[in-house]
N, C-alpha and C positions, 0 to 999 in steps of 0.2 A: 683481954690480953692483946699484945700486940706481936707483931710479925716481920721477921725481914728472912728473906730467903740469898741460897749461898746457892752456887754454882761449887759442881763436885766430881773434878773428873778421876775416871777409873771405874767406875759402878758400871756392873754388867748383871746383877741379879738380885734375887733377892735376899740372898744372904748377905749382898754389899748394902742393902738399906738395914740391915737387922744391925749390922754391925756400927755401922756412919750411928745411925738412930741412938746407939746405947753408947756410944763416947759423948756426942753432942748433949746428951740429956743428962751427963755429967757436969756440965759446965753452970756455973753458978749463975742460978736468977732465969734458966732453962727450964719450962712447967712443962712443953711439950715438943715434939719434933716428928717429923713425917717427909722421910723422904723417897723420889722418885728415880729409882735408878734410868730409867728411860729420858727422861726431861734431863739427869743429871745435876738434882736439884734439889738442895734440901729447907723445908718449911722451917720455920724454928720460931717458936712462941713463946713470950718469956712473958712477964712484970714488973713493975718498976724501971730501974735503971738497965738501959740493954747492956748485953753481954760482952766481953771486949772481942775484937775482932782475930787478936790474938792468941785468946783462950780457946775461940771458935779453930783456927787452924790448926793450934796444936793438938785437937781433939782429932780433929778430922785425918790429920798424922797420920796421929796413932792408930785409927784405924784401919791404917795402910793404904791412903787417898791424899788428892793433892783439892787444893783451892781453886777453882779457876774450870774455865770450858777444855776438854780436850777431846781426843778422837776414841770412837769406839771399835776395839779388837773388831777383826770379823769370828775368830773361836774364844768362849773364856777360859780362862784358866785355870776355872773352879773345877777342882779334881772329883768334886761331892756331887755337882751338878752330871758330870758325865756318868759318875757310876748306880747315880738316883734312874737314869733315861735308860743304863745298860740294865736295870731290873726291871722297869716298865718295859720296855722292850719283850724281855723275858715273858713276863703275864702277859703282853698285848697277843705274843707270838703261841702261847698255850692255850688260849680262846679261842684262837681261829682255828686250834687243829683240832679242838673237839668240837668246835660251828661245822668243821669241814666233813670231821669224821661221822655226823649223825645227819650231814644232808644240809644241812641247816638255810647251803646258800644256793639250794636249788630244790624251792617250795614251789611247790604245784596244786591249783585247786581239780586236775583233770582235765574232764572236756563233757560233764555231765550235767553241768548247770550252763546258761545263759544270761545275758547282760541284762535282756530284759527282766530281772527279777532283782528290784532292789535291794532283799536280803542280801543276797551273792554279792551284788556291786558293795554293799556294808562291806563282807568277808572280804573279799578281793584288794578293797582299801586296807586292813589289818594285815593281809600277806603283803603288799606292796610296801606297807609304813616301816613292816620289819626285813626287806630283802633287798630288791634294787633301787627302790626312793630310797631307802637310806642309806644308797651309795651315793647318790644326788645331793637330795634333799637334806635326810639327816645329816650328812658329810658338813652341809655347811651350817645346817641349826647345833651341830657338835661343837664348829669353830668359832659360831660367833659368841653363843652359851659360856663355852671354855675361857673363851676371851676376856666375854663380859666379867664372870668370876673374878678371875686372877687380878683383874686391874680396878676390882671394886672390892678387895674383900670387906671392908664395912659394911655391905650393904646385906638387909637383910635378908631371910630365904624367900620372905613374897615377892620383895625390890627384884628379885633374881630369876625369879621363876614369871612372874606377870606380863613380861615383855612374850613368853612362849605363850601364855594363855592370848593376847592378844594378835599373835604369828598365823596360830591355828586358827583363831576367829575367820580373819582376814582370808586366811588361803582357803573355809569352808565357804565365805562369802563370796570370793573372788570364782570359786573354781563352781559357784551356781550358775553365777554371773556370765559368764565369758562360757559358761557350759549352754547356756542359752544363747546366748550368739553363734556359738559354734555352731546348734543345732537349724539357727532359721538361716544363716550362712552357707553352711555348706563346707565342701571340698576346699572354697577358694582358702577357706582359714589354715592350710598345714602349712608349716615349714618345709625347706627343701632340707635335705639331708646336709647339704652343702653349711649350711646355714645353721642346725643343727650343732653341727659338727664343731663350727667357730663360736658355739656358745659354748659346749662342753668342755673347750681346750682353754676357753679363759676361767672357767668357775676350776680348772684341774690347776691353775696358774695357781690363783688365788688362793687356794685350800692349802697346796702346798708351801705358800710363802707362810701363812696365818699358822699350818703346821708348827714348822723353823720357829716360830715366834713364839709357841708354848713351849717348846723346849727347853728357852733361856740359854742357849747355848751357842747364840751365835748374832750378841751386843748389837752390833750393827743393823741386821735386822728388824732389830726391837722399834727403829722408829720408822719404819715403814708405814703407812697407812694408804687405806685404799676409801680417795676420798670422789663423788661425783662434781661433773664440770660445774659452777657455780650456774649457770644459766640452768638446767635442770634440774640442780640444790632449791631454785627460788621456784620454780614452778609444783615442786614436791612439797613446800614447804619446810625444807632440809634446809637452814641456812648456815651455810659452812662456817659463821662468825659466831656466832651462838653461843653461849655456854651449855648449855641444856643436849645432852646427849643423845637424850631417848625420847620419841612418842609414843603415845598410845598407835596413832594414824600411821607412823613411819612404820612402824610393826604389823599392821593391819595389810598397808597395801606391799611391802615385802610379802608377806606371807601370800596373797591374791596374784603374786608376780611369778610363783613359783610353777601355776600353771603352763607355760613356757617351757621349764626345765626338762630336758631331756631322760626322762622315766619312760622305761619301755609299759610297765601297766600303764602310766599316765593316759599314752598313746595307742593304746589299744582300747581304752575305753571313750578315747576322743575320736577314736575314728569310730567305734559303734554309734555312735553321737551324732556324728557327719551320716555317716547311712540314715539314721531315725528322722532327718529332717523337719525335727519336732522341736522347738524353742524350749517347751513344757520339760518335757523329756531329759533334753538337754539340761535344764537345769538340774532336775531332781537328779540324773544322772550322776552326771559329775560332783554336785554337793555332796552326795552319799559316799562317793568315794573318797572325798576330801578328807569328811567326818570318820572314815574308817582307819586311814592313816594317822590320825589325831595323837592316840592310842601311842603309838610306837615314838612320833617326833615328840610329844609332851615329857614321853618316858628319859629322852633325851636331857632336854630341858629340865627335869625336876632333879636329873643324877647331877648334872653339873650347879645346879643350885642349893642343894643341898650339901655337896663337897666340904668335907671340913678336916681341919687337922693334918694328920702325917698321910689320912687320905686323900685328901683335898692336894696336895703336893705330889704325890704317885696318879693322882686322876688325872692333873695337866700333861705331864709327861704321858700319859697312857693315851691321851687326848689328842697331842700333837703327833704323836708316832702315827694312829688310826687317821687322823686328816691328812697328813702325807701319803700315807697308804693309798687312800681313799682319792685324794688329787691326782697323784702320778695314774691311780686307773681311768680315772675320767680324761687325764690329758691323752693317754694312748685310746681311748675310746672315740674321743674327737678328732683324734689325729686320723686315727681311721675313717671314721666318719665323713672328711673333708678328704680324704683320697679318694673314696668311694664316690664323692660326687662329682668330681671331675670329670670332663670324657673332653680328652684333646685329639683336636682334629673331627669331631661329630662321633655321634652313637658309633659302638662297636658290636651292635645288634638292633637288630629292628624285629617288635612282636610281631606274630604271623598266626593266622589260622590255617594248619595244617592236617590234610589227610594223616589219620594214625601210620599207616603203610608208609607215608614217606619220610617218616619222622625221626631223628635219633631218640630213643628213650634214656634220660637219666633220672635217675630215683636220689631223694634224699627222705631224709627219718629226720624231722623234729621233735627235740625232746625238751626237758625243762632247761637242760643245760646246755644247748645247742644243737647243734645240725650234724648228721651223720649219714655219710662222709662228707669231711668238708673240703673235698676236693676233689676235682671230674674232671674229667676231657670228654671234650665234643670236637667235631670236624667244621672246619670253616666250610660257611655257603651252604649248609646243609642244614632244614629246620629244625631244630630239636623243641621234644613237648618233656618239659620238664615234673615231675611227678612225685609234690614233697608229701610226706606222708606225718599228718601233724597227729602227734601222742599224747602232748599235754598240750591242754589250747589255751591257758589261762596263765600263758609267763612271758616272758620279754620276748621270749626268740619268737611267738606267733608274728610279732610282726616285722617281715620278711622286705626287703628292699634289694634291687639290683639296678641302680641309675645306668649304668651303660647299658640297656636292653630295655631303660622309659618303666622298669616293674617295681610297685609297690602294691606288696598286698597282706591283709590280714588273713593269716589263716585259716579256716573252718576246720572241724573234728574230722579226721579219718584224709585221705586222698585231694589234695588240691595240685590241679594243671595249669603249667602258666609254659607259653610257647613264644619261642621267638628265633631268629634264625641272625646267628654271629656271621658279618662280615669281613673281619679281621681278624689275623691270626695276631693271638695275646692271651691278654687274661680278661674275663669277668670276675668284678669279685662281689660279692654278696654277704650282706650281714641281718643282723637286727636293725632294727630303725634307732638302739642307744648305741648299735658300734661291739658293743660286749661279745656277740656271738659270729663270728665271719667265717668266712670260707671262699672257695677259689673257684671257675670253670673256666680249664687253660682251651684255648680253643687253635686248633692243630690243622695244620694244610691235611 
């Protein structure tokens, strides 16, 4: 068969390719047609003699489209498309109030096991793959899955699902790997909060645009992409001219990349790692937790590859809502994050070893789902021995940061003191190491 393609402006979804599709493939001597509402562009396959160009446009008409390139709306005006997103909406928002109402988004393993026992580190990956990594992590194995989907539906369920079997390879390979360096490294391997912070707010960018994008609700967007500089496309072996989409490799060392990503368990089991200063360690470590998480991001992966039907069209929309979601928290998380590590004009505390007798005492309660109270006064110029009292040791808030007073520290079970003496009247603020859990200590003349 042969082929000529037509330029088709007005298409904003998918129902504009259903419709362009089933005019065009009336046109005589017409065997097949496939068009891209995004490219604005439609394939059209015939035999024998081609089609007349004016058969083609009055087809296209009639579909209530014009011939030619034009601009895309920034909202559509498909009335089906917005009230498809106003019932996903719906479900998406009935899920989270019985995720909410049974605890669901604040899982705790306690404070009765230890890192050193690789079972635990197993469970610990399985609660992390279904709680805060998959505010992170799944967040973006959601969007790029959802993605792949919608803009492949010919492809089969393995075509769709293989790219995740090789994600999770990669991230249980990567996170031995680097698990091991971590451990014959040391301390020097953590990020700063700072830094931290300006990764979260761009992966909260990203999720959120890629969001918008499942939607279908808003044309312009649609040809967005988020492509790497070509000098590090050629080093990746990514070459931006390519035809070919997908690696095995590209998939492998994403998933190995994801180490990095700002996971409160991630980073609680990297910093045991950092203490063990064990290479060995370090790796079984963090592979085991990789492989635990598996589990939950695969789960990801197989729902969106399996998507079909009038489900498959309620899933992306359910899809896009949950990565918006999901983005917008990670940007206010990073935002946080990058406040927090600021300190203009020098520290506005310096740690101190202090007689108890001459100390301010304040008390906090770490729980699974944050700090209580998360707000105190102290007196400036006067030491305070701070006295957080951790309840559940095995969730994002154990690990505890305050950059203006130089403290980062992993939790222990039961009573930990950390001391330092505010020289400026202000605020300390104090979070988690992902940003999610914060709190204040105003410090007063």
């Amino acid at each position: 068969m042969d082929k000529i393609t037509i330029d088709i402006a007005g298409m904003h979804c998918r129902s504009c390719e259903l419709l362009t599709e089933d005019e065009l493939a009336s046109v005589p001597g017409v065997k097949k047609v496939k068009t891209n509402f995004r490219k604005g562009t439609a394939d059209i396959f015939y035999e024998g003699e081609k089609p007349s160009n004016s058969d083609i446009e009055r087809a296209i008409q009639n579909a209530g489209y014009t011939v030619g390139k034009g601009d895309r709306p920034w909202f559509t005006s498909d009335i089906s498309a917005w009230v498809e997103t106003l019932f996903a909406l719906g479900i998406v928002f009935a899920i989270f109030l019985f995720a909410q109402a049974f605890g669901l988004f604040n899982i705790s393993l306690g404070s009765s096991e230890r890192l050193t026992s690789l079972p635990f580190v197993l469970l610990l990956g399985v609660v992390a793959g279904l709680s805060t990594c998959m505010a992170m992590v799944g967040g973006l194995v959601l969007a790029v899955s959802a993605r792949f989907s919608e803009r492949h539906p010919e492809a089969s369920v393995r075509k769709k699902f293989l790219p995740h079997l090789y994600f999770n390879l990669g991230r249980i390979g990567g996170f031995a790997l680097l698990g091991g360096l971590l451990g014959a490294l040391g301390a020097t391997f953590q990020l700063s909060s700072f830094s931290i912070g300006a990764m979260t707010l761009l992966i909260g960018v990203v999720m959120f645009l890629v969001g918008l994008q499942l939607l279908e609700l808003f044309p312009r967007l649609s040809v967005w992409k988020l492509q790497l500089p070509k000098s590090i496309a050629k080093v990746l072996g990514i070459q931006s001219h390519t035809k070919k989409e997908y690696s095995h490799s590209r998939a492998m060392f994403l998933g190995a990349m994801t180490f990095f990503l700002p996971c409160g368990f991630t980073q609680l089991t990297q910093l045991f790692v950092v203490a063990t200063g064990s290479p060995m360690i370090g790796a079984l470590t963090m592979g085991t937790f990789a492989l635990g998480t598996a589990p939950g991001l695969l789960g990801i992966g197989g729902v969106a590859a399996t998507a079909k039907g009038a489900f498959r069209r309620f899933f992306f929309k359910g899809a896009g809502i949950v990565v918006i979601a999901l983005g917008i928290f990670n940007f206010q998380n990073g935002y946080a994050l990058v406040k927090l590590g600021r300190s203009v004009g020098g520290n506005d505390a310096v740690q101190t070893g202090v007689p108890a007798k001459d100390a301010q005492i304040i008390r906090i309660t770490q729980k699974a789902n944050g700090y209580f109270p998360s707000t105190l006064s102290v007196k400036k110029g006067q030491p305070v021995k701070l006295i957080i009292d951790s309840e559940d040791s095995y969730t994002c808030a154990t690990s505890f940061i305050m950059p203006k007073a130089g403290i980062r520290k992993t939790l222990e079970p039961g009573e930990n003191v950390l001391e330092f003496t505010p020289d400026k009247v202000g605020v300390l603020p104090f979070s988690c190491s992902m940003g999610m859990y914060r709190g204040v200590i105003n410090v007063i003349e």
